[in-house]
N, C-alpha and C positions, 0 to 999 in steps of 0.2 A: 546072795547073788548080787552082780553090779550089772548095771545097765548098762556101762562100756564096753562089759565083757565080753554079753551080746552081744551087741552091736557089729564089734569086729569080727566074733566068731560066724554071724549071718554073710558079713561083708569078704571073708574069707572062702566064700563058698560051704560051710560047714551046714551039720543039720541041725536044728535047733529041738532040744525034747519036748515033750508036751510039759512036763512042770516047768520047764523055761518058758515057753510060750507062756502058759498061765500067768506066771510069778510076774510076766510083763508088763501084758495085757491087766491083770488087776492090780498091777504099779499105777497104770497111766490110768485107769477110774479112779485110784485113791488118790492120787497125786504125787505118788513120793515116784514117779519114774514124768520125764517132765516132757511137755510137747514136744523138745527140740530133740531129745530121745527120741519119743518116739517116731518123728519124724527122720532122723537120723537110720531106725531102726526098718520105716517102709519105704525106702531108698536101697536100703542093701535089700531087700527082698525083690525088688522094682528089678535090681539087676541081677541078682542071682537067684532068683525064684525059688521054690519051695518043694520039696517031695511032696510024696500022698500023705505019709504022716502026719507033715509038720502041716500042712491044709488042714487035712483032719481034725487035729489038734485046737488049727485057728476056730475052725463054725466050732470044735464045741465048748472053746471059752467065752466065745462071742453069745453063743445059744442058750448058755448056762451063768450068763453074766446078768438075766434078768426074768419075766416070767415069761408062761408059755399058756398058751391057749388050748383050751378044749373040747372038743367038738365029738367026742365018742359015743354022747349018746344022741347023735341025728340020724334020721333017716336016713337022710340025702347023704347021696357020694358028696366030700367037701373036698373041694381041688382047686388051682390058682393055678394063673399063667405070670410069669417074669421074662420080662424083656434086658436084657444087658444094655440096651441105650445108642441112640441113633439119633439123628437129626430127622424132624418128622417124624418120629412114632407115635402113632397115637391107636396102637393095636387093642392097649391094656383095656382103653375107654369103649373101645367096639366088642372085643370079643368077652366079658365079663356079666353083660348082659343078655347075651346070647346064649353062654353055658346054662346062668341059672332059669333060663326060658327052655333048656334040655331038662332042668330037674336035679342043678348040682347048686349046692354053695358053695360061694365062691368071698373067702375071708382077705382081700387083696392090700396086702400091706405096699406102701408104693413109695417110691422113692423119689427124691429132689434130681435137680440139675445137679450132674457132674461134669467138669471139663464142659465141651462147646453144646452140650445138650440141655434139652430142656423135660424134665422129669413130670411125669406124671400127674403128682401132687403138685409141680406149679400150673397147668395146665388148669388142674380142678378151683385153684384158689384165684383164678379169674370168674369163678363165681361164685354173685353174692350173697352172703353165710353160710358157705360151705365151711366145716368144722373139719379141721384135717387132725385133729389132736385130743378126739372123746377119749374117756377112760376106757380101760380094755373090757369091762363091765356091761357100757354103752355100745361099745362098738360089739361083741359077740352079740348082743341084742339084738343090732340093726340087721346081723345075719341071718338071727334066725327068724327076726319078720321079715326080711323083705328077699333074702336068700343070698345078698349080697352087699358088701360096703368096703370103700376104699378109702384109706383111710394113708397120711405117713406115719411113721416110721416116733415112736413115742419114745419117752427117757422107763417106760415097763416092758419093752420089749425089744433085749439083746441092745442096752445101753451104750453094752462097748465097741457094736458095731457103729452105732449112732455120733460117738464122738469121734472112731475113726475115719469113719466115711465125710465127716467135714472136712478133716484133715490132710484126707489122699485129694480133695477138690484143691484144696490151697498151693500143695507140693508137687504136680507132677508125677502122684503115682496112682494114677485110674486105672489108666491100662496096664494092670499086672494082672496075669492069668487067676493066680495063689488068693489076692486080694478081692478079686471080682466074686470068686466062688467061696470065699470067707461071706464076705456081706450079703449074698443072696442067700447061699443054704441056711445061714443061723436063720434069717427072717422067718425065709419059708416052712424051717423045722419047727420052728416058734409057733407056727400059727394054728398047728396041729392039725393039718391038712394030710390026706389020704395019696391024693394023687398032685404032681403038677410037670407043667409045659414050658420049656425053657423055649424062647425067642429069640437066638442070637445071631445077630447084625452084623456082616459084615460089610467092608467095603469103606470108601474115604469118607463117607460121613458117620463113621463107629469107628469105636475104641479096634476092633479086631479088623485089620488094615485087609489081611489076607486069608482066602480059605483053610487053610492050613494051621492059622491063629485061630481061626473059630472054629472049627474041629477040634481043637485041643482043649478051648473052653467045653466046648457041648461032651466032649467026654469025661 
């Protein structure tokens, strides 16, 4: 495969297969497919968006891009909330310890600033020695003593959402439907969570402007 080839067959409007996706996406972890690709590549998606397939496809190369977490043998129902991101939210930090005071764990992988927001984990790293980057080890740990920990977004879990998610901050493609549910679902799939709670935002301080934009995400 070439990387251009893509590139124009997304930019064409066409649908990209799952071994295309893949062959992409672990180009741009190995290096032989290059930022400006793949930059090139989440700009045609930006404007021509994605079927349920080719979405599909994205969380499960992103999911399957590194490890996944386990939590099978707990008592506790284990569930997490996700926010798509707003200016002022700070739900993740209130409602996280509330569930596990209901009797759930809660394994809350959190995310950076994207675009005009400010994420989660920089919120938590205004305080002093707060560790936002434990082993996946340390952190299941912290879950199962304390019921709960928040932690970002590590180079062990769904790597290739990690280098992409830098990348849609630098370019101008946050707000794509296709992309936003790529980088949550691998997280959340990742975390080996039973249940979770999508928070999505809309209105002129979030990525989804209009109700009808966030209807589409939350479906």
């Amino acid at each position: 495969m070439i990387p251009a080839d893509l590139i124009s067959k997304k930019r064409d409007g066409e649908s990209l297969s799952a071994e295309e996706i893949k062959w992409f996406i672990d180009g741009f972890l190995s290096g032989t497919v290059s930022e400006g690709q793949m930059t090139a590549l989440l700009m045609a998606v930006y404007f021509r968006g994605m079927s349920d397939n080719e979405t599909f496809s994205l969380v499960d190369v992103m999911l399957n891009s590194g490890a996944r977490l386990d939590f099978s043998s707990s008592e506790s129902y284990v569930a997490d909330k996700h926010s798509t991101g707003g200016i002022g939210d700070k739900v993740s930090l209130i409602i996280a310890p509330l569930m596990v005071s209901a009797g759930l764990k809660i394994p809350m992988i959190a995310g950076r600033g994207l675009g005009f927001t400010g994420g989660t984990v920089d919120k938590l790293e205004t305080i002093p020695g707060f560790n936002p980057s434990p082993s996946l080890s340390e952190f299941k740990n912290w879950v199962d003593a304390n019921g709960c920990a928040i932690i970002g977004q590590s180079g062990e879990i769904c790597p290739a959402d990690k280098k992409i998610y830098a990348l849609r901050d630098q370019t101008g493609t946050v707000p794509s439907i296709p992309l936003i549910c790529g980088s949550i679902m691998s997280k959340k799939i990742a975390e080996g969570i039973s249940g979770l709670v999508l928070d999505v935002k809309v209105g002129n301080g979030a990525f989804m402007k209009t109700l009808e934009e966030a209807r589409e995400l939350g479906a």
